[in-house]
N, C-alpha and C positions, 0 to 999 in steps of 0.2 A: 375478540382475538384477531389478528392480524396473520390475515392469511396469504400467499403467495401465490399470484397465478402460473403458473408452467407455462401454460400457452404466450402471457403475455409479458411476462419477463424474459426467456428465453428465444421467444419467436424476435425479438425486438432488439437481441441487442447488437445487429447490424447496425440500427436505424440511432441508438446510440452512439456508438463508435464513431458514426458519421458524426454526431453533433457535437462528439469530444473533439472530433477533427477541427471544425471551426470554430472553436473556442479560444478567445485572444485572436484572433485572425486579425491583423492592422490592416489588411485590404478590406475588409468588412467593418472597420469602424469600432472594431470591439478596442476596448481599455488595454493596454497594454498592464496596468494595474493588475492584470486578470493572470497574467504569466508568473508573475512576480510575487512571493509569498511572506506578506506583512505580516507582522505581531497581531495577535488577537488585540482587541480593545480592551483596556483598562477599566475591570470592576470597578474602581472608583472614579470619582467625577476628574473629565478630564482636564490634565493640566501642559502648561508650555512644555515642562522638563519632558512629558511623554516623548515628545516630536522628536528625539532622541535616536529611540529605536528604529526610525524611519528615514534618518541620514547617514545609510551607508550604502558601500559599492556593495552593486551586485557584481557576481562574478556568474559568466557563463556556465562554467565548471561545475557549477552546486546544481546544477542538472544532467549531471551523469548516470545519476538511476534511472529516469525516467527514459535517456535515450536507451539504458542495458534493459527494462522491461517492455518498451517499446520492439525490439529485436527479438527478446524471447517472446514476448505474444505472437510477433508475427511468424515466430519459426516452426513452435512447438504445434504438434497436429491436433484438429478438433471434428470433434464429431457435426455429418448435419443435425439439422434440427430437426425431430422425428417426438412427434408429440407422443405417439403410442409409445415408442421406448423408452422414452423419458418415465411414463408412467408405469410400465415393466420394473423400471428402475425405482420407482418408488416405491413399487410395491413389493421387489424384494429387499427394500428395506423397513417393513411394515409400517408403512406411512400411510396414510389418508390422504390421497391426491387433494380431497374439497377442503383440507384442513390441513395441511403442513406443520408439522416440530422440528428444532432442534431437534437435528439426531444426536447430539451430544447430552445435552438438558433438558429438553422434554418444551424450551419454554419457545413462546409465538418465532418465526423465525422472517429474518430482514435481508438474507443476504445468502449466497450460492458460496461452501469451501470448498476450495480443491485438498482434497487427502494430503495428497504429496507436491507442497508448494512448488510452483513455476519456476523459481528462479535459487540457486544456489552457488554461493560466493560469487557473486556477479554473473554467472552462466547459465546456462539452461540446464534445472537438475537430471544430472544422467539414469536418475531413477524415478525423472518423471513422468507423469501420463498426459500431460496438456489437457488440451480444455476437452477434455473427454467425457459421457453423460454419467459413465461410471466412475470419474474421479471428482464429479461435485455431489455435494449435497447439500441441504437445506441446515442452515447454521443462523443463530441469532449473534448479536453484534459483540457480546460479553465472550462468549464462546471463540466467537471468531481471532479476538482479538487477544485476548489470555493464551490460546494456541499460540499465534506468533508462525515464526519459521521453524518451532518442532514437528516433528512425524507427528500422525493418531496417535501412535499408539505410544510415544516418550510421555505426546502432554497427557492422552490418557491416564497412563499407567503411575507416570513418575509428576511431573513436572505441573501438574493443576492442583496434585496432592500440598505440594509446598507453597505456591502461589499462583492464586486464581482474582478474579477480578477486583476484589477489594476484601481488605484483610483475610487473609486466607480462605474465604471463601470456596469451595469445592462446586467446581461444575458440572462434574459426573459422579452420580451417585457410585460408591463402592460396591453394591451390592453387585451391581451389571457392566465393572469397566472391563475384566476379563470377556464378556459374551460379545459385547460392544465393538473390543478387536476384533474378533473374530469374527461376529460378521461385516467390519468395514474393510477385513481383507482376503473375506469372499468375495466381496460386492467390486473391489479394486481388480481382481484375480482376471474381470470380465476386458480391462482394458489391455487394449494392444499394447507393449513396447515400442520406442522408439526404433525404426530402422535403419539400417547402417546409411542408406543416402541421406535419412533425414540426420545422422551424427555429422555426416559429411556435408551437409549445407550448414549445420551451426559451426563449424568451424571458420567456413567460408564469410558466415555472417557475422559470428564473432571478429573476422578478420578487421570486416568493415566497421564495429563498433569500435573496435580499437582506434583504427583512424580517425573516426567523427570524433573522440575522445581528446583525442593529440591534437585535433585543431581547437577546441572549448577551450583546451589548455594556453595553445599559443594566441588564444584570442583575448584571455584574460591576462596574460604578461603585453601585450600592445594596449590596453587600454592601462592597465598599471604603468607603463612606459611612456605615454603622450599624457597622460592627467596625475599631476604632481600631489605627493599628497597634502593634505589640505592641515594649514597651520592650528596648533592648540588654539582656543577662543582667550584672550587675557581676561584673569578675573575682572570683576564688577567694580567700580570704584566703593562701593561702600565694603567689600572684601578686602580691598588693597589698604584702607585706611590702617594706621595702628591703632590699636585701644591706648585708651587715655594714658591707663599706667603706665603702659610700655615707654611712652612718648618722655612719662617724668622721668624714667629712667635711663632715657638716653641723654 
């Protein structure tokens, strides 16, 4: 079973952050390739027609999320890292620190959710907790990902019931989704609120996301404006030919 360390997944992820930083770096040599988000590869064997999906414009712009999550991470508050109340934390959600579950499905877990996701219609949600010790838990990736951007307690109660990871699949057992809430909004109940300076800097922040935005935009109408767009290919001469018959019939 695939167990999660506390200590070294959360003691560490400054040291990640930093490494997300220099990824793609072109002062550092990295591939610009690395920025830019290709098509998976072709299950079958590959061919010229592929190369297709790989000649077009990028546009600035289609990185908009990334700069609106970039702004909510850095706005929204976070707890230090305190290895003892992390395990407080785990323990009142009766978890086995040396053995970690899904506290949704019981199954191995890969990955930290936040209860009440980070970001809402592009903003910082106003009812949420940031990276706080009480608003993650230990979630596996089917879990993680079947949630989505509903609350606990929608995908809980309604929304895992009708579709879950593949074909209807149910990720929380019925027997325990009502006790389930209820303790993941005790276990919530422990995190602070956002405070009015901190509504007052997302504002200010949001301001500035807005601008960065307005420039992606006018940066992609200048490069659609200096680079013409690029002529249809003419068919193939043995495409252009007419068939036989046609030819007796003309």
């Amino acid at each position: 079973m695939l167990n999660l360390s506390l200590e070294n997944d959360l003691k560490n992820k400054a040291t990640l952050d930093q490494q997300a930083d220099k990824y793609g770096d072109p002062e550092r040599g990295e591939d610009i390739d690395a920025l830019i988000s290709f098509p998976a590869a072709p299950e079958k064997k590959l061919q010229p027609s592929d190369m297709k999906a790989w000649l077009k414009q990028f546009k600035v712009g289609s990185r908009s999320s990334t700069v609106t999550n970039a702004f909510v991470a850095a706005l929204l508050p976070h707890d230090e890292y305190d290895l003892n109340a992390i395990k407080e934390a785990m323990a009142f959600l009766g978890q086995d620190e040396a053995n970690l579950t899904c506290v949704y499905c019981g199954d191995p877990p890969t990955t930290w959710d936040h209860l009440t996701n980070l970001v809402q219609d592009g903003k910082a949600n106003p009812f949420g907790f940031g990276h706080r010790i009480y608003n993650l838990v230990p979630c596996c990736a089917k879990c993680n990902s079947s949630k989505g951007k509903d609350t606990f307690k929608q995908w809980i109660l309604g929304y895992q019931q009708k579709k879950g990871w593949k074909n209807g699949t149910l990720r929380v057992e019925k027997s325990r989704r009502h006790d389930l809430v209820k303790l993941l909004e005790s276990y919530q109940e422990k995190c602070p609120s956002l405070t009015a300076a901190e509504k007052e800097l997302e504002e200010k922040l949001m301001g500035m996301r807005d601008a960065i935005l307005a420039i992606l935009v006018e940066a992609d109408k200048a490069v659609a404006k200096a680079r013409p767009k690029p002529k249809k290919a003419k068919p193939s001469a043995k495409h252009s030919k007419k068939a036989p018959n046609a030819a007796k019939n003309d």
